[in-house]
C-alpha positions in Angstrom: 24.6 -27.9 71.6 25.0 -24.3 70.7 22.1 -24.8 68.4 19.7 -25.9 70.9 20.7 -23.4 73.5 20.0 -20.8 70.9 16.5 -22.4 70.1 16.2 -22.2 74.0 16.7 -18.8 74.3 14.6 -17.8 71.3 11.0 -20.1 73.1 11.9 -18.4 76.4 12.2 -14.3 74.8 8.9 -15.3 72.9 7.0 -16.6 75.7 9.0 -14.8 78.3 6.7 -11.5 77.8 3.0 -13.4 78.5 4.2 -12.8 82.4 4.8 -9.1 81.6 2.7 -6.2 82.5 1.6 -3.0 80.8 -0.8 -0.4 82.1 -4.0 1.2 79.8 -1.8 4.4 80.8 1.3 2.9 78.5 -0.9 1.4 75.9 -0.7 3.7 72.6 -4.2 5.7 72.1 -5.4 3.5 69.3 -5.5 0.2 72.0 -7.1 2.3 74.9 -9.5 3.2 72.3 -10.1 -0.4 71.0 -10.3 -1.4 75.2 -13.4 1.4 75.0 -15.0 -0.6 72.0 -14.6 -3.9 74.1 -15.9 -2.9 77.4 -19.0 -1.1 75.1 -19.6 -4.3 72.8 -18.5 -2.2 70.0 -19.6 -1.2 67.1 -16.0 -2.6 66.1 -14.5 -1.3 62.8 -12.5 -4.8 61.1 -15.2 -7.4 60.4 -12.9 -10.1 62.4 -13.0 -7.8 65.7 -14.1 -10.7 68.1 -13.4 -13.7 66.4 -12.0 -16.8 68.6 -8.1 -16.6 68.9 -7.1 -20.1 69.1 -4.1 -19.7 71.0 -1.9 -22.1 69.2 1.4 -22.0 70.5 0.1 -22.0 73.9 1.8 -18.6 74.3 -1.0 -16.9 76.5 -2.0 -19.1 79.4 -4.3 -22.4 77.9 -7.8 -22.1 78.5 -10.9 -23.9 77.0 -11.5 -23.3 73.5 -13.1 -20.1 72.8 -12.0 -18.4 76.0 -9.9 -15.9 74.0 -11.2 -13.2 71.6 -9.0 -10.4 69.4 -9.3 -7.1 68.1 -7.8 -4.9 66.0 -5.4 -1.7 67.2 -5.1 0.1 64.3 -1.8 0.8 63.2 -1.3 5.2 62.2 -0.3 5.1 58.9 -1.0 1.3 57.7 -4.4 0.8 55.2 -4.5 -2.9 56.6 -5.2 -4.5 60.2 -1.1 -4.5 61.1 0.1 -6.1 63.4 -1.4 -5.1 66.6 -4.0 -6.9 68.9 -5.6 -7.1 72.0 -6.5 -10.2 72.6 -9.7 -10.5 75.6 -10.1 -14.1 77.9 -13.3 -14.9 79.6 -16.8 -13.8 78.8 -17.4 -10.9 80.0 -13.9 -10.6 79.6 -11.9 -11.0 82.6 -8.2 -10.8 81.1 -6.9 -8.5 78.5 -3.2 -8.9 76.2 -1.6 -6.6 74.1 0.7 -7.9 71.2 2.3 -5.6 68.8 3.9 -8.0 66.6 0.8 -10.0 65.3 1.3 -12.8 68.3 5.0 -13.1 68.9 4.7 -11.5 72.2 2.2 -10.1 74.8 1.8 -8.1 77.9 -1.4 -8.8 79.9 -3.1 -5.3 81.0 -3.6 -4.0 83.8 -6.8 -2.6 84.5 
């Protein structure tokens, strides 16, 4: 019982945060910056900027394949992509979610 209780808590803290809000204000520079690159249809700097995020675990509301799109917020100090996204739904995008733990977690923008 304790097991499962634990389990329980861990789904809801995961997908408790898609319901959470963040403003572009509270967004570190590099995502505002990588918001700018969206809303201007880039010229993105990663070569997967844009690709279809899947949206696997059903974390982010479901939506018809291909809704969702990601992008990179580059990480200060990291010679990688890291771990940090925004993550666009609808085209023209209509919805934006920021996740600084590579999917774990996200806080839809407001815009």
């Amino acid at each position: 019982m304790h097991k499962l209780l634990a389990l329980l808590c861990v789904a809801f803290s995961l997908s408790a945060k898609a319901g959470d809000f963040i403003t572009v204000g509270q967004l570190p520079a590099e995502a505002r910056a990588t918001l700018a690159l969206i809303d201007q249809s880039g010229p993105f700097p990663y070569p997967r900027d844009g690709i279809v995020f899947n949206n696997f675990e059903k974390r982010l509301p479901v939506e018809p394949r291909a809704y969702y799109h990601e992008y990179t917020v580059p990480t200060p100090g990291r010679h990688d992509r890291g771990a940090r996204r925004i993550i666009s739904g609808g085209t023209p995008p209509a919805v934006f979610y920021y996740t600084d733990d590579h999917y774990r977690s996200f806080l839809k923008i407001q815009r």
